[in-house]
C-alpha positions in Angstrom: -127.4 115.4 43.5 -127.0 117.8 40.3 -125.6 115.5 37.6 -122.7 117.1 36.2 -121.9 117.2 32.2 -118.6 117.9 31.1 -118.2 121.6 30.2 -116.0 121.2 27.2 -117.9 118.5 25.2 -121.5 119.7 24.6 -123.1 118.4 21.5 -123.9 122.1 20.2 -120.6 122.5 19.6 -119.4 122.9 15.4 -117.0 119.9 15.2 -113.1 121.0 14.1 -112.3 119.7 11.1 -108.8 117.3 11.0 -107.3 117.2 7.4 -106.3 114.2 5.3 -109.9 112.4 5.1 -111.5 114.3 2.2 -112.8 111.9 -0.5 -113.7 108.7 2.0 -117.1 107.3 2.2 -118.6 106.3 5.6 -121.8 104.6 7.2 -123.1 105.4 10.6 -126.3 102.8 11.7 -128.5 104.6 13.9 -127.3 108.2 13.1 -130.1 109.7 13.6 -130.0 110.4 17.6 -127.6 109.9 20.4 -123.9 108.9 19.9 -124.4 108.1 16.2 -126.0 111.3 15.4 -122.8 112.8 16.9 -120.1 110.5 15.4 -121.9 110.8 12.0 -121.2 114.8 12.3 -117.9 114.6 13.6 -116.8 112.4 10.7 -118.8 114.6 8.3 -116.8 117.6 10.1 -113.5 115.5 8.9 -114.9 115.4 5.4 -115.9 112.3 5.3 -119.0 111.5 3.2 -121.8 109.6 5.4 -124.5 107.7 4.9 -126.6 107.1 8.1 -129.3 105.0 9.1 -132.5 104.5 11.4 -135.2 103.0 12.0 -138.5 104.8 12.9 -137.1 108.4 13.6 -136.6 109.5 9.8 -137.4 113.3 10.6 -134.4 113.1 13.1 -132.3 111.5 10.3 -133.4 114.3 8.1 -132.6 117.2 10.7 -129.4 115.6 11.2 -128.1 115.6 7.5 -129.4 118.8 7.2 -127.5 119.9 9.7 -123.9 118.3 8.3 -124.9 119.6 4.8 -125.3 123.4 6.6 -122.0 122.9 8.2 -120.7 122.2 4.7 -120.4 118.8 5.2 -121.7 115.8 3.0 -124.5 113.5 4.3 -127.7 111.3 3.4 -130.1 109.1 5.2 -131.1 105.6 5.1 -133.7 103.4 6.4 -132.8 100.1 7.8 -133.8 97.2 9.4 -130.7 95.7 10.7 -132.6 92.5 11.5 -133.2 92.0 8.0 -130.5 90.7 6.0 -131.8 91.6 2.6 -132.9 95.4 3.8 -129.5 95.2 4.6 -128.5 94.0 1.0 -130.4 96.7 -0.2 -128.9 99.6 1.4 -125.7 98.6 0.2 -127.3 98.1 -3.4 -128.2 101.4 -3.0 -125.8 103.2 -1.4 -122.2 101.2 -2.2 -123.3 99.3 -5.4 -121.0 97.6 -8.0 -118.0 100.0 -7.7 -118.4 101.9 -4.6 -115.6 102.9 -2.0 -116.2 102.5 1.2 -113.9 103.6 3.9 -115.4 103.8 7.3 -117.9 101.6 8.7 -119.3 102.4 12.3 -122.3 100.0 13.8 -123.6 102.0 16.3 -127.5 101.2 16.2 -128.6 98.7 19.1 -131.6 97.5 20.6 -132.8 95.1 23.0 -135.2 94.1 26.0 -134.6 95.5 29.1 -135.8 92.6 31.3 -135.0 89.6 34.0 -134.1 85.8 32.6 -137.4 84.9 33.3 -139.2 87.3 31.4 -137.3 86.8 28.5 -138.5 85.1 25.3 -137.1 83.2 22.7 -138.2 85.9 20.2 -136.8 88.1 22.7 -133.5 86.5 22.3 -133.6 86.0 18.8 -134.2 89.8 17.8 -131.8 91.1 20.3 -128.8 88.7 18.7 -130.0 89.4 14.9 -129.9 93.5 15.3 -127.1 93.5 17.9 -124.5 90.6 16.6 -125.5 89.1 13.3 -126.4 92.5 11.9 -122.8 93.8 12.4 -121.0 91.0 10.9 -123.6 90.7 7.7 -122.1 94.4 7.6 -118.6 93.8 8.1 -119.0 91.7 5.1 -120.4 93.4 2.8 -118.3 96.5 4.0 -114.7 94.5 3.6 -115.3 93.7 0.3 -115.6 97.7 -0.8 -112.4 98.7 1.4 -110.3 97.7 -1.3 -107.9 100.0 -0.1 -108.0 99.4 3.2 -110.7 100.6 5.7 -112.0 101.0 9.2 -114.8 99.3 11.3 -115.7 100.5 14.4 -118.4 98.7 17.0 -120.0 100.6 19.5 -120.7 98.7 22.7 -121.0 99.0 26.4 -119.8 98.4 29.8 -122.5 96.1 30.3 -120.2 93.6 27.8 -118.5 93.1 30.8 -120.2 93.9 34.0 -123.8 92.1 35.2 -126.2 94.2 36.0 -130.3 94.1 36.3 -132.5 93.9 33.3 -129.3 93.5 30.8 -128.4 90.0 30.0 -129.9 89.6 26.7 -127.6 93.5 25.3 -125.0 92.4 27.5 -124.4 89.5 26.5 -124.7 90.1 23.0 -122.0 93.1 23.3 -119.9 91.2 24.7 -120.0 88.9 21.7 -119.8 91.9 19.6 -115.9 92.4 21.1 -115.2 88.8 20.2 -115.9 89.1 16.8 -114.1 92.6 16.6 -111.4 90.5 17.3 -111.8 87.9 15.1 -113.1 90.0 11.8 -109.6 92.0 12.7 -107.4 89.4 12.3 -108.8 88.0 9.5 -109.3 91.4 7.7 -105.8 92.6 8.7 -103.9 91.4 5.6 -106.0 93.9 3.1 -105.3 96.9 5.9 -108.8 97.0 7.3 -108.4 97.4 11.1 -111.7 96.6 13.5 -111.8 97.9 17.1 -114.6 98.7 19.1 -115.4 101.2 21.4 -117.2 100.6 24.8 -119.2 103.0 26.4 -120.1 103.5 30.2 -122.6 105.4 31.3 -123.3 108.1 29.0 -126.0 110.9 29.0 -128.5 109.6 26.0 -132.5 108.9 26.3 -131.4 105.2 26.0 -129.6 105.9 29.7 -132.4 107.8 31.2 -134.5 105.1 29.9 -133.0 102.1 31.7 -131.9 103.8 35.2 -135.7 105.2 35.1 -136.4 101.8 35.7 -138.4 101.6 39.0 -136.0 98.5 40.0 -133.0 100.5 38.9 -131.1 102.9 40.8 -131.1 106.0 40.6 -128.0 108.0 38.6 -127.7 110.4 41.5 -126.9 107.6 42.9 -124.6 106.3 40.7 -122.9 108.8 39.3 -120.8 109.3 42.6 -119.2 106.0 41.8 -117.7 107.2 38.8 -114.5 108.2 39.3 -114.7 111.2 37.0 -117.8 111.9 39.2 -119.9 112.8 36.0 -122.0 111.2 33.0 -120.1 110.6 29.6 -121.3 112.7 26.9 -121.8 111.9 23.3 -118.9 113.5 22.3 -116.8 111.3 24.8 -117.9 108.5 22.3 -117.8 110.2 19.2 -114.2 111.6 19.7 -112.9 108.0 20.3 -114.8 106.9 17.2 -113.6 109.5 15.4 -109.7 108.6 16.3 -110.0 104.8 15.9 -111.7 105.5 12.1 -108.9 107.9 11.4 -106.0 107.6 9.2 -104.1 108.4 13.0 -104.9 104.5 14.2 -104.0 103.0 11.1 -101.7 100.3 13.5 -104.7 99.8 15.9 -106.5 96.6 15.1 -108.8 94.2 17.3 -108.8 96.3 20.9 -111.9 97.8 22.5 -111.2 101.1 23.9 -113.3 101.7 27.1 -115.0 105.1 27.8 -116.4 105.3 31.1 -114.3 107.6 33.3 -112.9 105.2 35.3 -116.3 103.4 36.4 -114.7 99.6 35.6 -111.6 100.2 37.5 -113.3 100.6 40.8 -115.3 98.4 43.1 -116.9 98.5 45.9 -116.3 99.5 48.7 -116.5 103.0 46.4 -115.2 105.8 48.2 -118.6 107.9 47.8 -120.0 105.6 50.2 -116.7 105.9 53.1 -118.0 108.5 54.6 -114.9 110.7 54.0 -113.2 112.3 51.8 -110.3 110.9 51.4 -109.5 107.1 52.8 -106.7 106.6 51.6 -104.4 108.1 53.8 -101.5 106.5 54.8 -101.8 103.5 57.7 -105.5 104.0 57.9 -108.5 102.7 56.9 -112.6 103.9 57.2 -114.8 101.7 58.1 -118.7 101.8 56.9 -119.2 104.2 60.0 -116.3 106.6 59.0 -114.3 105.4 62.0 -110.4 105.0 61.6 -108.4 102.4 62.5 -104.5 101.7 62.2 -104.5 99.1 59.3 -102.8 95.8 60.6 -99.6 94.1 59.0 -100.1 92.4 56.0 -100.7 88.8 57.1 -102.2 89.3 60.5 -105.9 90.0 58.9 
């Protein structure tokens, strides 16, 4: 099966501009690829000042600010390591010292082991949690006390905060505490009109994606992408927009929530009707079975 994009939301195309952000300051961790590459531009586009980070891929980082400063946008590079509490000390030293604004704060980097409870470690465990969890609220901190007046913080996570699947307990889990401290940090930040959401992704088309389902005990996406009932792979942009809203002056009311982008895929379950046999089975009085068989569906208490 041809895994279809959506049409309208390639990452080639020049973001439009929206008004009324001109003058803010943002940082975007791992900016350099993927979903933060893309929010980094589209918030660049909205003329917002960014500062993004990485990790290993600095000639990425670089192509990327390039590419926002060509577009007429403003944009530098940093490298982090979010494990590290004092690299993360210094990045703010350096890039929001004594005096700084910050506006927008965006913690989109991630990283984990992709493996079974047995074959985790306790270093495993320990690095997942520091770059995943502890690494966003050692930002938050630092970032709240530069919104003086008032801000946004935005947490990128994943279905997987919710859902079990192979191979992603230890990110999983960790998202998942990720949205509970969203929710926390936003109530406590609310008062000085800093609002924290989160946005939580499905499956979307990044290397990260093609990296886990071409897991040999993974399924196949052609295999999965049927059960979506959007029938197609998010795109960056799918992220980026919703990022994009949530850290604009537009959701200024919109505090503690994680907004889900995944085209449906956690509303359904199985049986999914890709695998019915038919079309459509959800014709009145009838039912398919496995087979693709009808049969008049019985009174409700007679099953």
């Amino acid at each position: 099966m041809a895994i279809e994009q959506n049409p309208g939301a390639t990452t080639n195309e020049r973001p439009q501009p929206r008004t009324g952000q001109h003058g803010r300051r943002g940082l975007v961790t791992g900016g350099s690829r993927g979903i933060g590459r893309r929010i980094a531009e589209l918030l660049a586009a909205d003329g917002v000042e960014v500062v993004l980070t990485y990790r290993r891929e600095a000639d990425a980082a670089e192509a990327t600010v390039d590419g926002i400063r060509r577009a007429g946008g403003a944009a530098s590079a940093h490298r982090l390591e979010l494990e590290s509490e004092e690299d993360i000390d210094r990045l703010f030293a350096a890039e929001f010292g004594e005096g700084s604004r910050l506006d927008v704060l965006v913690a989109s980097a991630a990283a984990s082991a992709f493996r079974p409870l047995d074959d985790l470690t306790t270093r495993n465990l320990e690095r997942s949690w520091a770059t995943n969890v502890r690494s966003f609220v050692l930002l938050a901190q630092r970032a709240a006390q530069r919104m003086t007046a008032g801000g946004r913080i935005v947490a990128v996570t994943s279905y997987g905060s919710q859902r079990a699947f192979p191979l992603y307990g230890a990110i999983g889990s960790d998202k998942a505490a990720l949205e509970s401290w969203v929710r926390h940090i936003a109530a406590e930040l609310g008062p000085a009109g800093i609002t924290v959401n989160a946005v939580n992704g499905g499956l979307i088309d990044t290397d990260s994606l093609r990296h886990f389902y071409g897991n040999a005990d993974v399924p196949g996406l052609d295999v999965m992408v049927p059960r979506i009932p959007m029938a197609r792979l998010g795109t960056a942009d799918d992220m980026a927009e919703a990022v994009r809203f949530l850290a604009s002056p537009a959701a200024g009311y919109i505090t503690g929530h994680t907004l889900v982008v995944d085209g449906g895929l956690t509303v359904v379950a199985p049986p999914f009707r890709s695998e019915l046999g038919r079309d459509d089975p959800t014709r009145s009085g009838t039912e398919s079975t496995p087979e693709g068989r009808q049969h008049t569906a019985p009174p409700v208490g007679e099953r």
